[in-house]
C-alpha positions as CSV (number, residue, x, y, z in Angstrom):
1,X,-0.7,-15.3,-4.7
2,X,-2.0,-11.7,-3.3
3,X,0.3,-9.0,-2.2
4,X,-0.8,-9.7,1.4
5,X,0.3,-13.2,1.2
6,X,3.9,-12.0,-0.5
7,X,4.1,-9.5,2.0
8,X,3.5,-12.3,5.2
9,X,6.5,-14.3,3.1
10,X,9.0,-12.0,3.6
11,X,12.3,-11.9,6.1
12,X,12.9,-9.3,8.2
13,X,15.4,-7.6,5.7
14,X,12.2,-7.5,2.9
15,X,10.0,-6.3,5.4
16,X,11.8,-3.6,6.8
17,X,12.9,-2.7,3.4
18,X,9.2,-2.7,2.2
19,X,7.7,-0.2,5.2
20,X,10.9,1.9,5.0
21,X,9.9,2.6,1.1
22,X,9.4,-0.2,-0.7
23,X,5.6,-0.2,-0.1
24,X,2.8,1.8,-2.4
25,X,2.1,5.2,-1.5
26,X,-0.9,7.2,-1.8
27,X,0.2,8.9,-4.8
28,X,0.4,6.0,-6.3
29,X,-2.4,4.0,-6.3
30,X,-4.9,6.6,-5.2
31,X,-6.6,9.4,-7.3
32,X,-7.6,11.5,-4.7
33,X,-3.6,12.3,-3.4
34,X,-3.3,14.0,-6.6
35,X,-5.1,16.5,-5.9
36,X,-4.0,16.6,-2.1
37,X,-5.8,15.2,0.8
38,X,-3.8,15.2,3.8
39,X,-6.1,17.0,6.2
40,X,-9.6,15.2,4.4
41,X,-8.4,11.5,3.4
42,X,-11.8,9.4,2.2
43,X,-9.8,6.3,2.6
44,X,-8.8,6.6,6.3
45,X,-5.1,7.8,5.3
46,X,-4.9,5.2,2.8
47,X,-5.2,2.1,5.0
48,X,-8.5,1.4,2.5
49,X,-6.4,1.8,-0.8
50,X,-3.5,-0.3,1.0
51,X,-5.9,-3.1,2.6
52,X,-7.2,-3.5,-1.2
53,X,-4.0,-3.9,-2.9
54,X,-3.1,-6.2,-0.2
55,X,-6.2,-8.1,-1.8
56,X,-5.1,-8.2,-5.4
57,X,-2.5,-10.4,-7.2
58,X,0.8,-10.2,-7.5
59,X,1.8,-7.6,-10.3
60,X,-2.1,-6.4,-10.2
């Protein structure tokens, strides 16, 4: 199972829960935050990073 297909699983108290904070952030899971990108984001404000963690498996 991907993330993508966990995500689609959830109930509306999961999912609100996840985009509230439960979801990864760009500090997370993306070197570049670190050293701050807000104004010059490579990955289109992390919708790249997020679309390919919403590829991987479960606990990837």
């Amino acid at each position: 199972m991907t993330n993508g297909d966990w995500v689609r699983g959830m109930n509306d108290e999961q999912l609100a829960f996840f985009i509230n904070i439960g979801r990864p952030n760009c500090n997370d899971i993306c070197e570049d935050a670190k050293s701050g990108c807000a104004f010059g984001c490579k990955h289109h404000c992390g919708e790249d990073v997020l679309r390919e963690w919403l590829k991987r498996k479960v606990g990837d």
